[in-house]
VEXROKE-750829 format. One record per residue: chain; x, y, z of N, C-alpha, C in turn. Coordinates in Angstrom, 3 decimals, always signed. Example, Ala and Ser with C-alpha at 12.3 -4.5 7.8 and 13.67 -1.06 7.14 Angstrom:
% VEXROKE-750829
{'A', {+13.190, -5.690, +7.800}, {+12.300, -4.500, +7.800}, {+13.200, -3.300, +7.800}}
{'A', {+12.850, -2.250, +7.080}, {+13.670, -1.060, +7.140}, {+12.900, +0.030, +7.870}}
This chain:
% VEXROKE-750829
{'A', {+96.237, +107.709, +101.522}, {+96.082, +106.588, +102.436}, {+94.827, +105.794, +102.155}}
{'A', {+94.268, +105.535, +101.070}, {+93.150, +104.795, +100.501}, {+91.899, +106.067, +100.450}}
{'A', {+90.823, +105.225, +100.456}, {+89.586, +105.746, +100.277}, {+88.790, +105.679, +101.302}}
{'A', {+88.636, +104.724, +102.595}, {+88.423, +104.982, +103.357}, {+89.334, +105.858, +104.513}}
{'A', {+90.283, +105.565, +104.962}, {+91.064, +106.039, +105.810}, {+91.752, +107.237, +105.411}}
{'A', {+91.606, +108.131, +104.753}, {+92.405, +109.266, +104.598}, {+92.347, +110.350, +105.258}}
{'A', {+91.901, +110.324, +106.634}, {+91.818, +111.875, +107.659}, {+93.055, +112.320, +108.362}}
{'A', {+94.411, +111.645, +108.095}, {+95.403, +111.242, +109.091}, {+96.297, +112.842, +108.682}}
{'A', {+96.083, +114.199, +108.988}, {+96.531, +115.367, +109.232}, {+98.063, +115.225, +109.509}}
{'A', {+98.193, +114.760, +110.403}, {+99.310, +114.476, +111.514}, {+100.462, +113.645, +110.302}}
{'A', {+99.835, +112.610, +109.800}, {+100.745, +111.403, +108.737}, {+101.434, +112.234, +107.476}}
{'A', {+99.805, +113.017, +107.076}, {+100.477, +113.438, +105.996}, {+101.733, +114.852, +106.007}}
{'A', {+101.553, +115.459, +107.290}, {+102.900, +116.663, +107.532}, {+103.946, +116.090, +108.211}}
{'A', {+103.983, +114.827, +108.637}, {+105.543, +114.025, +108.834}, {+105.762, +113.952, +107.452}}
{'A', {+105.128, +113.385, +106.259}, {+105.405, +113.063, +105.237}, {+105.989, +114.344, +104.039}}
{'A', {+105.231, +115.804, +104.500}, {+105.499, +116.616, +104.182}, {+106.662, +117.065, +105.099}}
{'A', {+106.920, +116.921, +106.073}, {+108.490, +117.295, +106.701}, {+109.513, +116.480, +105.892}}
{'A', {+109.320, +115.054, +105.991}, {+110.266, +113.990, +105.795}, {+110.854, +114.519, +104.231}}
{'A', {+109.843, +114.846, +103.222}, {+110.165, +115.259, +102.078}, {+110.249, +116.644, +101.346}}
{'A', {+110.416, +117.639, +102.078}, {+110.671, +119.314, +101.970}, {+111.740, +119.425, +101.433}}
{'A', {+111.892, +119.733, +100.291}, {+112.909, +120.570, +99.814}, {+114.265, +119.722, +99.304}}
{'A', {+113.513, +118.235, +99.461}, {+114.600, +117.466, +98.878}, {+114.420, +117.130, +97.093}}
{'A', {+115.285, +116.816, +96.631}, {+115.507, +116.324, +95.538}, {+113.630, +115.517, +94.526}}
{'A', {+113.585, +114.799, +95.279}, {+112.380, +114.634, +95.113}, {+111.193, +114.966, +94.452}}
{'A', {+110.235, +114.607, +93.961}, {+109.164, +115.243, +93.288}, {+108.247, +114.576, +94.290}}
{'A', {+107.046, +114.811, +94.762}, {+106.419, +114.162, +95.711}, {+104.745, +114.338, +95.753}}
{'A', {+103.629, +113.483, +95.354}, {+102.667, +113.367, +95.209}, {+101.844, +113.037, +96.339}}
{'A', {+101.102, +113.265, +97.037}, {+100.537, +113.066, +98.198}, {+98.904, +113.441, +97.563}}
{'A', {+98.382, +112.065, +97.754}, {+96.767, +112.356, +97.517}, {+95.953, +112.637, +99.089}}
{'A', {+95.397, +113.231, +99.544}, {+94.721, +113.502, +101.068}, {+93.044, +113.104, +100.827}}
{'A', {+92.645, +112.605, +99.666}, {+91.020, +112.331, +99.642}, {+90.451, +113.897, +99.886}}
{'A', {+89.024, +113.669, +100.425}, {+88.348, +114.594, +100.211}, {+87.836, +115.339, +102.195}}
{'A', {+88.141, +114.572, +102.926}, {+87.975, +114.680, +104.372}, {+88.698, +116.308, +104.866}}
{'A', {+89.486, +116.033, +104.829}, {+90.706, +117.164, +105.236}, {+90.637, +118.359, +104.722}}
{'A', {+90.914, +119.417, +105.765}, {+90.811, +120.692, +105.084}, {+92.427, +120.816, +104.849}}
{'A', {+93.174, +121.184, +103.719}, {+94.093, +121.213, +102.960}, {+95.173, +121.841, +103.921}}
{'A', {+94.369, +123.540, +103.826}, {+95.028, +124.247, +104.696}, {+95.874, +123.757, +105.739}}
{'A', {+95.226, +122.612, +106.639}, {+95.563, +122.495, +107.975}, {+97.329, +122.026, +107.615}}
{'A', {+97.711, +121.747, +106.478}, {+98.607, +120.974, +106.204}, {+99.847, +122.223, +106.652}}
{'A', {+99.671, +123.158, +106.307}, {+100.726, +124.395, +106.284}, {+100.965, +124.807, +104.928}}
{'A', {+102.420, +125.645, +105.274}, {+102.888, +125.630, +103.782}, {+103.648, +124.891, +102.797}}
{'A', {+103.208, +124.183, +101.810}, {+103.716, +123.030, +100.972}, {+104.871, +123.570, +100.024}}
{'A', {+105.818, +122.878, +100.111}, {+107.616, +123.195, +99.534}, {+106.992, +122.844, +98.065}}
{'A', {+107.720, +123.598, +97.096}, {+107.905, +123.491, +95.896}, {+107.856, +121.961, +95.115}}
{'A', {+108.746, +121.376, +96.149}, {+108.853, +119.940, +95.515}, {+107.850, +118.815, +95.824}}
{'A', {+106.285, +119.595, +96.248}, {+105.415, +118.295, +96.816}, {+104.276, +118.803, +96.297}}
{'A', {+103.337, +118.236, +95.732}, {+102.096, +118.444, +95.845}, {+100.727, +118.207, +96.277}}
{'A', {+100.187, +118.279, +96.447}, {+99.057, +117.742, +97.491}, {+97.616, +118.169, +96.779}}
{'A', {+97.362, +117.308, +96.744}, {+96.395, +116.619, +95.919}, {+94.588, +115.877, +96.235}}
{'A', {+93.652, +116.024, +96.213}, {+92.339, +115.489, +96.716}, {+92.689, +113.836, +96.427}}
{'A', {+92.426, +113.750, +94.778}, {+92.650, +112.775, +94.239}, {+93.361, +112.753, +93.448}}
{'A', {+94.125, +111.729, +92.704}, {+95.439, +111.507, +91.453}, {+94.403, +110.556, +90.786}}
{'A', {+95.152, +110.129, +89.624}, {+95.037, +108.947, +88.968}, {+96.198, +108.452, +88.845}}
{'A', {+95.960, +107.350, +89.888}, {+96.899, +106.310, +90.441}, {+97.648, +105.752, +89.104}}
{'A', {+97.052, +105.634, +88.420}, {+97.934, +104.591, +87.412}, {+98.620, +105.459, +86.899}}
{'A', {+98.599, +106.849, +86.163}, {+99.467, +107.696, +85.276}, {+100.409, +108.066, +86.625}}
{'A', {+100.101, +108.379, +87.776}, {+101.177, +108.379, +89.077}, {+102.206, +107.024, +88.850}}
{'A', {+101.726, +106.019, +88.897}, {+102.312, +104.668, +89.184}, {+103.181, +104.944, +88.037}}
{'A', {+102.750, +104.757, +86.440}, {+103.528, +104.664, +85.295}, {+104.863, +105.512, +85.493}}
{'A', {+105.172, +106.383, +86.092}, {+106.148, +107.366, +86.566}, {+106.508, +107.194, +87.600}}
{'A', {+106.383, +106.397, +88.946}, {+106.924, +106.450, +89.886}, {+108.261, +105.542, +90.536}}
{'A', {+108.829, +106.201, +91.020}, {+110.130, +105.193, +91.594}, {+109.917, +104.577, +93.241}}
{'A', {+108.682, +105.100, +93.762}, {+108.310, +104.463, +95.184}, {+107.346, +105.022, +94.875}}
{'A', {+106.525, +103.912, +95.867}, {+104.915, +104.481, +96.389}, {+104.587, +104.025, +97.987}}
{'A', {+104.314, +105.250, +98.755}, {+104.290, +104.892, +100.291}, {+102.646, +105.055, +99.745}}
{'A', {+102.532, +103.533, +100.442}, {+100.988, +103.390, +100.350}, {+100.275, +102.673, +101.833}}
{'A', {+98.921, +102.736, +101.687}, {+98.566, +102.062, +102.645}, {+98.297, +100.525, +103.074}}
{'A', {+98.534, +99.936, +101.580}, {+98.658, +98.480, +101.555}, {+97.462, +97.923, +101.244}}
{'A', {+96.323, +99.043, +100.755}, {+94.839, +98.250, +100.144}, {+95.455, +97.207, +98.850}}
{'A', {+94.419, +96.179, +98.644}, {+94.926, +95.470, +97.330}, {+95.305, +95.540, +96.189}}
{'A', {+94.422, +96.612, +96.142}, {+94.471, +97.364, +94.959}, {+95.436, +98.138, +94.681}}
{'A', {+95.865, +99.106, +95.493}, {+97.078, +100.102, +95.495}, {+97.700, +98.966, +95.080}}
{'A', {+98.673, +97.899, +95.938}, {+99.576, +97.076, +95.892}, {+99.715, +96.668, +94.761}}
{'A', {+98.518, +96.007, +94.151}, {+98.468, +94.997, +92.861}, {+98.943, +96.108, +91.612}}
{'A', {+98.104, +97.433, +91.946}, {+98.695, +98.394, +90.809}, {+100.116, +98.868, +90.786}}
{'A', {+100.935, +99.223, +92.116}, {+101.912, +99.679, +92.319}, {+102.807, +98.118, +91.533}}
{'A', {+102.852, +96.597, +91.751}, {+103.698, +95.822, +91.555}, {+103.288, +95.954, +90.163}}
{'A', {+101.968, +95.955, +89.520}, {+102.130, +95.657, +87.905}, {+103.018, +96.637, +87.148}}
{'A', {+102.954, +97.858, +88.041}, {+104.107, +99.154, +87.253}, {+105.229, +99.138, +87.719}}
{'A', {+105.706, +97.801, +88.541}, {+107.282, +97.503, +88.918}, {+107.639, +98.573, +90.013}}
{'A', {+106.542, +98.923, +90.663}, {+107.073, +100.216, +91.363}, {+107.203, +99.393, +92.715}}
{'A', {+108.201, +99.635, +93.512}, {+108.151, +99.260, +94.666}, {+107.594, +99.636, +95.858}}
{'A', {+107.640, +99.075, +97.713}, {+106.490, +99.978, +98.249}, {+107.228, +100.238, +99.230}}
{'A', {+106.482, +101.307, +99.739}, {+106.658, +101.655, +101.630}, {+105.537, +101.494, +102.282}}
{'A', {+105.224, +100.310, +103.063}, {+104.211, +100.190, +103.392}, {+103.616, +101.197, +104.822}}
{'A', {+102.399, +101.223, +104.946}, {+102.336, +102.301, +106.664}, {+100.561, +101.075, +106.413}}
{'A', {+100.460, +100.305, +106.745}, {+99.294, +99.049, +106.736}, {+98.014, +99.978, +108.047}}
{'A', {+96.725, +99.720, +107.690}, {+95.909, +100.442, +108.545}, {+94.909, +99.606, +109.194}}
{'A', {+94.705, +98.337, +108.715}, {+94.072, +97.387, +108.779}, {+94.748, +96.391, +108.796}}
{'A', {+93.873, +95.218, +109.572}, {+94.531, +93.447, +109.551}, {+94.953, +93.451, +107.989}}
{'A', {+93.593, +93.532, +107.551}, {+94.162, +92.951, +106.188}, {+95.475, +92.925, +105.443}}
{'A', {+94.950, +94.610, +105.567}, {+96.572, +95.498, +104.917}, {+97.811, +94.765, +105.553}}
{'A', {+97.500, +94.469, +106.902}, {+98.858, +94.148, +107.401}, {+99.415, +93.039, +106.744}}
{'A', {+98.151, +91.882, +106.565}, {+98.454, +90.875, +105.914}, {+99.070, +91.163, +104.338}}
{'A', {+98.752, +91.876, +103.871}, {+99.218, +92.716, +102.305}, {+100.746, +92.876, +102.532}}
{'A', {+100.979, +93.870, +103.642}, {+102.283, +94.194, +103.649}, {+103.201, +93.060, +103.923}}
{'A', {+102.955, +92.255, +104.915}, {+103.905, +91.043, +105.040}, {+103.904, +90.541, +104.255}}
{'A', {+103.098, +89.950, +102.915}, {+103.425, +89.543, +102.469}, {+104.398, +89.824, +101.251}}
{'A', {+103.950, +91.741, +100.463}, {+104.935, +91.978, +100.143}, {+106.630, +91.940, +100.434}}
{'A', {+106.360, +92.236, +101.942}, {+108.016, +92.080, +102.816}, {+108.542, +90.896, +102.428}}
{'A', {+107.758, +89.538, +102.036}, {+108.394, +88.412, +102.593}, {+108.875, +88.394, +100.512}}
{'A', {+108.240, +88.954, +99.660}, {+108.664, +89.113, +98.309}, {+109.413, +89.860, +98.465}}
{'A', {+110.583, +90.376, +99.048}, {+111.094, +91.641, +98.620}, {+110.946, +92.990, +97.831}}
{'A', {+109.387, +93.098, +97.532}, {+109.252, +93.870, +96.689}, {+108.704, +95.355, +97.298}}
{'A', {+109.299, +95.554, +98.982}, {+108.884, +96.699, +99.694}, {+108.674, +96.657, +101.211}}
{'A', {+108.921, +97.446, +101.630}, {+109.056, +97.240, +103.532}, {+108.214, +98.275, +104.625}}
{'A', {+108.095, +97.169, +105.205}, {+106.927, +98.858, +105.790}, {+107.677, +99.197, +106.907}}
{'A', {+106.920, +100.511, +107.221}, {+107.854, +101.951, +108.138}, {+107.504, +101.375, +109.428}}
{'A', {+108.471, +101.424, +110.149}, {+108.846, +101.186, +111.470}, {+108.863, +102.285, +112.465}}
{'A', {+108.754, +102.983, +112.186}, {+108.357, +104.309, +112.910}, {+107.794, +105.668, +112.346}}
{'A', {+106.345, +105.760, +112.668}, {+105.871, +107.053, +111.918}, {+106.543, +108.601, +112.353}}
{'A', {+107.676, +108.982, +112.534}, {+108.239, +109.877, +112.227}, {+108.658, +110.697, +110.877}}
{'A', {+109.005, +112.026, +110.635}, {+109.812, +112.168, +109.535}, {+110.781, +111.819, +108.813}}
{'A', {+111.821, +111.591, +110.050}, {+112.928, +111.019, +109.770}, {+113.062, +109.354, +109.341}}
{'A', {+112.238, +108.257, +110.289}, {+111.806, +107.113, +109.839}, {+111.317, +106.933, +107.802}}
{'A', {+110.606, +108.276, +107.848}, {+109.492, +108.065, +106.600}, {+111.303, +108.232, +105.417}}
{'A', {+111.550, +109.630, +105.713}, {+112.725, +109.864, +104.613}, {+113.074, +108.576, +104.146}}
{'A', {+113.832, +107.814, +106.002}, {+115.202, +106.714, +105.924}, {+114.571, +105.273, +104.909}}
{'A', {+113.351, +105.302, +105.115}, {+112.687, +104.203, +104.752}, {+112.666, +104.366, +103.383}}
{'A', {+112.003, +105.574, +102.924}, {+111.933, +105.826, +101.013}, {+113.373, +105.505, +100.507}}
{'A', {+114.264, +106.175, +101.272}, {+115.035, +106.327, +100.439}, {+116.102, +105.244, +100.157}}
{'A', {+115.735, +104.007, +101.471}, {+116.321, +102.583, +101.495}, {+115.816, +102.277, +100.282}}
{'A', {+114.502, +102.200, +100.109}, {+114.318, +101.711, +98.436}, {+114.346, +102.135, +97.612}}
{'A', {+114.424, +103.516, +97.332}, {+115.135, +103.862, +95.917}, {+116.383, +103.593, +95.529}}
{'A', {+117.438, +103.102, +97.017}, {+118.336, +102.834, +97.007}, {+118.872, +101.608, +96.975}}
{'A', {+118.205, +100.502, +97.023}, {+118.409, +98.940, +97.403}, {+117.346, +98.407, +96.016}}
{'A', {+118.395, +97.960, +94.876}, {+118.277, +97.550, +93.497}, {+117.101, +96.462, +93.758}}
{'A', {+117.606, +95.907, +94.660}, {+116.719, +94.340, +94.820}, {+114.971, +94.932, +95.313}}
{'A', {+114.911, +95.338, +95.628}, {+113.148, +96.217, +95.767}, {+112.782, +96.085, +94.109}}
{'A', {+113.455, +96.848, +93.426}, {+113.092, +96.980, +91.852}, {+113.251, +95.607, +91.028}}
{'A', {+114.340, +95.040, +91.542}, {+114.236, +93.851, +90.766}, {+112.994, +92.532, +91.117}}
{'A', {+112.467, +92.772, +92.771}, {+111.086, +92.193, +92.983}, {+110.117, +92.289, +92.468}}
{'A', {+109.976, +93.701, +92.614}, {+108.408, +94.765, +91.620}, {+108.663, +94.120, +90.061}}
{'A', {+109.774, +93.838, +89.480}, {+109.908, +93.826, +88.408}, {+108.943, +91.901, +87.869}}
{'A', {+110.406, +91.154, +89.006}, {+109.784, +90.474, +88.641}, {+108.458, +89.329, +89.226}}
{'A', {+107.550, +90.322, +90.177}, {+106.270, +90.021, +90.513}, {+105.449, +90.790, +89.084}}
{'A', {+105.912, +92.119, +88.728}, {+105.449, +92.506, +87.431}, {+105.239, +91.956, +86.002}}
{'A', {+106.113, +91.022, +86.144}, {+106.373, +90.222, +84.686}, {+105.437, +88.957, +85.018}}
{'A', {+104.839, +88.725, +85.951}, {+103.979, +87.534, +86.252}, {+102.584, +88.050, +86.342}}
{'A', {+102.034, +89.386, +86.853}, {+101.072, +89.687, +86.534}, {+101.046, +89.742, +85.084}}
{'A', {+101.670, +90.449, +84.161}, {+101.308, +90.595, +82.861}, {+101.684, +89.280, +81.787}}
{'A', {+101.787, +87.945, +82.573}, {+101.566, +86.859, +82.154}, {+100.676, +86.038, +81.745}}
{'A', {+99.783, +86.921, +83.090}, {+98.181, +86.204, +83.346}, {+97.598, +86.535, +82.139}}
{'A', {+96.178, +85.412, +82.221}, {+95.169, +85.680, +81.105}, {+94.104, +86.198, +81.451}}
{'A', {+94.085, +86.885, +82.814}, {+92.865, +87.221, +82.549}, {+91.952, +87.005, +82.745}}
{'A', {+90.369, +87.574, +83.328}, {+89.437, +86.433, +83.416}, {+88.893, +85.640, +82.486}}
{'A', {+89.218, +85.687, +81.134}, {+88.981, +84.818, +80.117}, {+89.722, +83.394, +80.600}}
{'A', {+90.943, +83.802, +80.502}, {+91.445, +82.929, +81.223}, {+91.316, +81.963, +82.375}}
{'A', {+90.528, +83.135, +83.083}, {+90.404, +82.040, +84.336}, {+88.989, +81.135, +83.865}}
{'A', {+88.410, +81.785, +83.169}, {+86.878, +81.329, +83.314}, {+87.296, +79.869, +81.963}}
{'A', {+88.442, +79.947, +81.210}, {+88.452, +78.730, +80.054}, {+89.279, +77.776, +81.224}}
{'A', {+89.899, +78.148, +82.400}, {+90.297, +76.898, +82.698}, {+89.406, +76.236, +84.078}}
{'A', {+87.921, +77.430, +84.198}, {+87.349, +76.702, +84.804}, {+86.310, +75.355, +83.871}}
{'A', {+86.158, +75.974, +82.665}, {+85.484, +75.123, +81.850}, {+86.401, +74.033, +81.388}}
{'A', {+87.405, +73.956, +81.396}, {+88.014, +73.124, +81.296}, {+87.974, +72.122, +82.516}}
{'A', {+88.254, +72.655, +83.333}, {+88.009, +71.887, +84.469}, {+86.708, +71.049, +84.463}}
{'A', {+85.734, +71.145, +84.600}, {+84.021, +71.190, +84.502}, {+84.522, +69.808, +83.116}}
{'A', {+85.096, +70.067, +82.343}, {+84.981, +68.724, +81.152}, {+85.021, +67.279, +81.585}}
């Protein structure tokens, strides 16, 4: 759930209910706040984690329930991955709507287990999520760059 906000005990064992023993492979980073333990006992198919490296996660992933920092987002769309948003902040919120209004991910409507499952699994299941991520993905890796930005500020400046 980012780097600031990650104490949420309660979020992350709906998330560990919602995804027990299903099909799934399931990565859950908890930061460094939380004592692990409190989580219970973790099913075969999840792991739980301090920290990941987001990007070798992302390069492999088919969803990412995130918290909607910029960063998560911007990394999750450049790897075409689509989102589940759970937003913790204005900002974020502003993040998530706007992903919503791209189709490229929807945020959870009810923090339950059952909500969290119905929600993942709408987008692994609904093509058009992937075909957003994809092609918001193909426009990040269009860009130039701050070289880029900085030759068309000098350009500008002429």
């Amino acid at each position: 759930m980012g780097t600031v906000i990650n104490d949420s005990v309660d979020f992350y064992k709906k998330c560990i209910k919602a995804l027990a023993d299903t099909e799934y492979q399931v990565i859950i980073s908890v930061g460094n706040v939380i004592n692990i333990e409190e989580l219970g006992t973790i099913p075969d198919n999840i792991t739980i984690s301090r920290f990941v490296d987001q990007i070798a996660v992302l390069n492999q992933a088919d969803v990412f329930l995130t918290h909607c920092g910029m960063n998560s987002v911007n990394e999750s769309l450049y790897y075409k991955v689509p989102l589940v948003m759970f937003p913790q902040t204005s900002e974020q919120e502003g993040v998530a709507i706007r992903v919503e209004q791209l189709g490229a991910g929807v945020r959870l409507k009810h923090i339950n287990a059952k909500s969290i499952k119905k929600t993942i699994e709408n987008v692994l299941n609904t093509k058009s999520y992937y075909e957003q991520a994809t092609k918001i993905s193909l426009g990040f890796h269009k860009c130039t760059g701050a070289k880029g930005a900085a030759d068309k500020i000098e350009q500008m400046c002429k």
